[in-house]
C-alpha positions in Angstrom: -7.5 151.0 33.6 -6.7 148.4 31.0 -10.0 146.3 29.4 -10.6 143.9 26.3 -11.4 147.6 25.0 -8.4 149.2 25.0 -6.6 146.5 24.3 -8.5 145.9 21.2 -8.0 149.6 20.0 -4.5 149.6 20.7 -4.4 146.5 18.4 -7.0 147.8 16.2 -4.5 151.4 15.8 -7.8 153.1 15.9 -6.9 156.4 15.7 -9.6 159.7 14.6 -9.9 158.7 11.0 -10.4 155.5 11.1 -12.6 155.8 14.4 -14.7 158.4 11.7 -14.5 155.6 8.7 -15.9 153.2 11.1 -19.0 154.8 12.2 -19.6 153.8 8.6 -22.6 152.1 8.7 -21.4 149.5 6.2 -18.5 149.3 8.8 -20.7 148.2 11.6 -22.7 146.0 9.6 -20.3 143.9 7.9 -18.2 144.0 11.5 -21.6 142.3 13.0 -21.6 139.8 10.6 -18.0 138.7 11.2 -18.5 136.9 13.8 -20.0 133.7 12.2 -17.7 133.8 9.9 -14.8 134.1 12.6 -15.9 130.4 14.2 -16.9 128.6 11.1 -13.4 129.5 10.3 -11.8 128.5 13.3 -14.3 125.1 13.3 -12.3 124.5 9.3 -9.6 123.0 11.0 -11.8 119.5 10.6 -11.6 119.9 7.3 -8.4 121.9 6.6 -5.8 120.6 9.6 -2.7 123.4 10.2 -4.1 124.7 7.0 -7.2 126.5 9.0 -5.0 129.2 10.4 -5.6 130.7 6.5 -9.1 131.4 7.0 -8.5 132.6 10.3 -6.1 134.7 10.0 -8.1 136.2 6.6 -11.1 136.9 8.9 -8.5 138.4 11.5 -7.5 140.6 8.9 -10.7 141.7 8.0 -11.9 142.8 11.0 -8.4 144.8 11.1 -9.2 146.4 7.6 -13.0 146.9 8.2 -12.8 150.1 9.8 -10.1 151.5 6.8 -12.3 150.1 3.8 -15.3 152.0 4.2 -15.7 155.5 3.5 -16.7 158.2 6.5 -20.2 158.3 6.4 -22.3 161.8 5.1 -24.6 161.3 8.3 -23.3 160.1 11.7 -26.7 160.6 13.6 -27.3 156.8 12.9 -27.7 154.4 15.2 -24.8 152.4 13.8 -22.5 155.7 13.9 -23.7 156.8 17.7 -22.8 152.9 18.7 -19.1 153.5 17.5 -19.1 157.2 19.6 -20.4 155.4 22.4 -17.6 152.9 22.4 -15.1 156.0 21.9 -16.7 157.9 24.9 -16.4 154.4 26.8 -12.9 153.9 26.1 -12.2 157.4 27.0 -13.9 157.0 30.1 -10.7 158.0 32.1 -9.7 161.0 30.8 -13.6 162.2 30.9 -16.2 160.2 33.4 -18.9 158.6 32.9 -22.4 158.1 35.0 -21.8 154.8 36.7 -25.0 153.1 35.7 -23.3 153.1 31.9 -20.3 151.9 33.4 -21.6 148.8 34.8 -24.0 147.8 32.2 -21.3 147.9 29.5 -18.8 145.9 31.9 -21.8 143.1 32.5 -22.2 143.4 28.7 -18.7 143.1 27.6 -18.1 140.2 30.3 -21.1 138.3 28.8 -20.4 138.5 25.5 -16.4 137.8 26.3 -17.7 134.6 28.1 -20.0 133.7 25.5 -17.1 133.8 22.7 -15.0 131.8 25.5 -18.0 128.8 24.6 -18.5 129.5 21.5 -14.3 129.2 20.7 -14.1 126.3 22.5 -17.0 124.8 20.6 -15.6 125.5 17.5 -12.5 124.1 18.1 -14.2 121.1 19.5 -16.2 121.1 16.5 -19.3 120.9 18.8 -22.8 122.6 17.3 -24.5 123.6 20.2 -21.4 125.2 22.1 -20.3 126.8 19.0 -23.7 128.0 18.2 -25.4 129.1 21.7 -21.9 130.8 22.7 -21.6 132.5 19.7 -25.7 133.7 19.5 -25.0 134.8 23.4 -22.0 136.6 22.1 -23.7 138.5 19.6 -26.8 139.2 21.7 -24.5 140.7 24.6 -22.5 142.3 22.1 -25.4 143.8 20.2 -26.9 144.9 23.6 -23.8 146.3 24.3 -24.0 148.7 21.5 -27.2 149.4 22.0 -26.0 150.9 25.5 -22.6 152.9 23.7 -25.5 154.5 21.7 -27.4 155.8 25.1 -24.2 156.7 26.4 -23.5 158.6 23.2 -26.7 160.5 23.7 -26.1 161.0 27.5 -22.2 162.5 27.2 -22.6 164.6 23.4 -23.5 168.1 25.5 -21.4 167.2 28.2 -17.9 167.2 26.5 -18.1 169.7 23.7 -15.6 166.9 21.2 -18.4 164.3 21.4 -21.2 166.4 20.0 -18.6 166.9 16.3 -19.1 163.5 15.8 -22.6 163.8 14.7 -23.6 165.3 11.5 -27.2 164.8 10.0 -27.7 164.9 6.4 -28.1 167.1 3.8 -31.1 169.1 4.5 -33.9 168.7 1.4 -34.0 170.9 -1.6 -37.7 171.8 -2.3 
């Protein structure tokens, strides 16, 4: 089964230690925040011409470097850190199943926001607010909602496949 997903990690080379530097929550954050930056960069060729592919392609490479930056995080039981497991589970939904009402959330989630960066790309390149602006906010909401579910997943697979439940580690207990 081939998705946006797996094509993405493939791209991505996500492999264990960067897929633990990612749950980072610095990762995730600055990641969230790309996407703005992603379409304002894309609507620069009004200003910039041919020479727009520079900021695109910067913000391209970001998002491949974001997950390598940041450090593995002390504490995983974040809800940044259990979004990034629940996107590993989901990718790894062939080898090891997964209830079917996760399944078909995250594929309505993932086609929303796909089809809300489809607006919001074409807006940019048109240079048109609105489409630029309510794709990418529908984007980001799906996208956002989407993690939101890879966290529930997260929670609902850790005791069932003894590999998820290493990823989390809670923090240093208190000294008193």
């Amino acid at each position: 089964m081939t998705d946006h997903g797996h094509i993405a990690a493939r791209l991505f080379r996500m492999d264990e230690s960067t897929w633990e530097r990612h749950a980072s929550p610095w990762s995730v954050w600055t990641r969230v925040a790309s996407l703005p930056v992603l379409l304002l960069a894309i609507w620069s060729h009004a200003w910039l011409g041919p020479w727009a592919v520079l900021p695109v392609a910067s913000v391209i490479l970001w998002l491949w470097l974001n997950p390598r930056l940041f450090p593995a995080p002390e504490r995983t039981d974040t809800w940044s850190a259990r979004a990034t497991f629940g996107e590993r589970v989901w990718l790894s939904r062939g080898q090891v199943p997964i209830p079917s009402h996760h399944a078909r959330m995250a594929q309505i989630l993932s086609g929303l926001s796909a089809a809300g960066f489809a607006v919001a790309l074409v807006g940019a390149v048109m240079n048109n607010l609105i489409l630029t602006v309510s794709g990418g906010l529908a984007s980001w909401l799906a996208k956002m909602w989407f993690c939101d579910r890879m966290v529930w997943l997260y929670d609902d697979m850790k005791d069932k496949h003894r590999p998820y439940a290493g990823w989390l580690r809670t923090g240093k207990k208190e000294v008193r």
